[in-house]
C-alpha positions in Angstrom: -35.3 -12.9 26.3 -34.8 -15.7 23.5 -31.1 -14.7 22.6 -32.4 -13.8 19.1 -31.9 -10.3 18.0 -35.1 -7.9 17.6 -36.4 -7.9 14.0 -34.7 -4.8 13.1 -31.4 -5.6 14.6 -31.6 -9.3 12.7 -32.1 -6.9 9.2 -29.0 -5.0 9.8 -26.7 -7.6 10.5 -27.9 -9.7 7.5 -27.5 -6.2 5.3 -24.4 -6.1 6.6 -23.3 -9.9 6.3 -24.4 -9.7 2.4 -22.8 -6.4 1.7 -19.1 -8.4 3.3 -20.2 -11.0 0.8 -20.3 -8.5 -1.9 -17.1 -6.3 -1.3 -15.0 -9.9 -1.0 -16.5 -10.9 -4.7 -15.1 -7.6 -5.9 -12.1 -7.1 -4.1 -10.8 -11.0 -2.7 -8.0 -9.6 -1.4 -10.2 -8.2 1.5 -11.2 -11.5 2.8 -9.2 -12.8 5.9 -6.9 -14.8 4.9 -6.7 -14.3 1.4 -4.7 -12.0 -0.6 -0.9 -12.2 -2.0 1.5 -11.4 1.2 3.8 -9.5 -1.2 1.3 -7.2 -3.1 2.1 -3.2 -2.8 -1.5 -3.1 -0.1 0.0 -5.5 1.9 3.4 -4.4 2.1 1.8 -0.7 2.3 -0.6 -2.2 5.1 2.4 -4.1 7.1 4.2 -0.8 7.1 1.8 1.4 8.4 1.3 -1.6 11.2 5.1 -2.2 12.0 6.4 1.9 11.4 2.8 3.2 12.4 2.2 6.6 10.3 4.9 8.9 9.2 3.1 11.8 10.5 5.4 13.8 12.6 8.5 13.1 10.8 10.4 15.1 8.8 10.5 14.8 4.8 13.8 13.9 3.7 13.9 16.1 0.6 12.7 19.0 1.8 12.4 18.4 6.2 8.8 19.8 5.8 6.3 17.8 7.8 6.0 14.3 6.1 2.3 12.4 5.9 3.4 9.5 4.1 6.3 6.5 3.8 7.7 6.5 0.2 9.8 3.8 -1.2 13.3 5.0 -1.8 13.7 3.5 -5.3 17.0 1.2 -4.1 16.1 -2.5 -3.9 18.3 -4.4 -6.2 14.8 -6.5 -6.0 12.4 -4.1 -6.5 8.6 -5.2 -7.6 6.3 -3.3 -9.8 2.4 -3.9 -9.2 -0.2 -4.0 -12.0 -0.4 -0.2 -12.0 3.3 0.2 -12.4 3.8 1.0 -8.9 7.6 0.4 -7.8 8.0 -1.0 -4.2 9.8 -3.2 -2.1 9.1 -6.0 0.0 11.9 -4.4 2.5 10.5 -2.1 5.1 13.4 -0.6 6.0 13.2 1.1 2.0 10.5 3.1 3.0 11.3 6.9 4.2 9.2 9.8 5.4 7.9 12.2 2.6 5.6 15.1 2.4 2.7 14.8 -0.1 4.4 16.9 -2.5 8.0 15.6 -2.7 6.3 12.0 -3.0 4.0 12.7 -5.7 7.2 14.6 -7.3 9.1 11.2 -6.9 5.9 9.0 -8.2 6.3 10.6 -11.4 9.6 10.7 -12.2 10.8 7.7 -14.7 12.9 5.3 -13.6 16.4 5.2 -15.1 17.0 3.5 -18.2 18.9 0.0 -17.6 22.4 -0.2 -19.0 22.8 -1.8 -22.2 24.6 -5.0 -22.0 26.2 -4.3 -25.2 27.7 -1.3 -24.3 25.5 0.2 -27.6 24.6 4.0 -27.2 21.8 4.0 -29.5 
């Protein structure tokens, strides 16, 4: 044995090492170590790591059977990603929903803020 794989073997895992290569030039945040720490995927990712998955939780709108954490909508320092997507960097913001109820509460508009000028118009 020479420690080298078999031809075919060597193919695959050089298929595979240039496909990595190509998925990092599209998408850099996929490469190890790279990637903003406080974009909505990584908080999303963190979440699912610290929390695990909301499966088997109750939704709190409706106490059906939640599949997904939803952001509550209450961090005085909420973010917004490139897609308009409100989050927060605070885990403990996230709460179990059912598909339905979150995708009600994705599309509902944010409140206007207050006018500083107490105008009505």
């Amino acid at each position: 044995m020479t420690g080298r794989p078999d031809p075919d073997t060597a193919e695959l895992l050089e298929r595979a090492r240039r496909l990595k290569r190509r998925v990092i030039a599209l998408r850099p945040s996929l490469a190890p170590g790279v990637g903003d720490p406080e974009s909505y995927a990584a908080v999303h990712s963190r979440l699912q790591r610290r929390r695990g998955s909301a499966w088997g939780w109750a939704c709190v709108d409706c106490g059906e059977h939640a599949e997904e954490w939803s952001y509550d909508g209450g961090d005085p320092d909420e973010r917004v990603d490139a897609k308009g997507r409100r989050y927060s960097l605070d885990l403990s913001r996230y709460v179990p929903r059912c598909v339905p109820c979150h995708r009600r509460l994705d599309r509902r508009k944010p409140d206007p803020e207050p006018d500083p000028e107490g105008s009505t118009e």
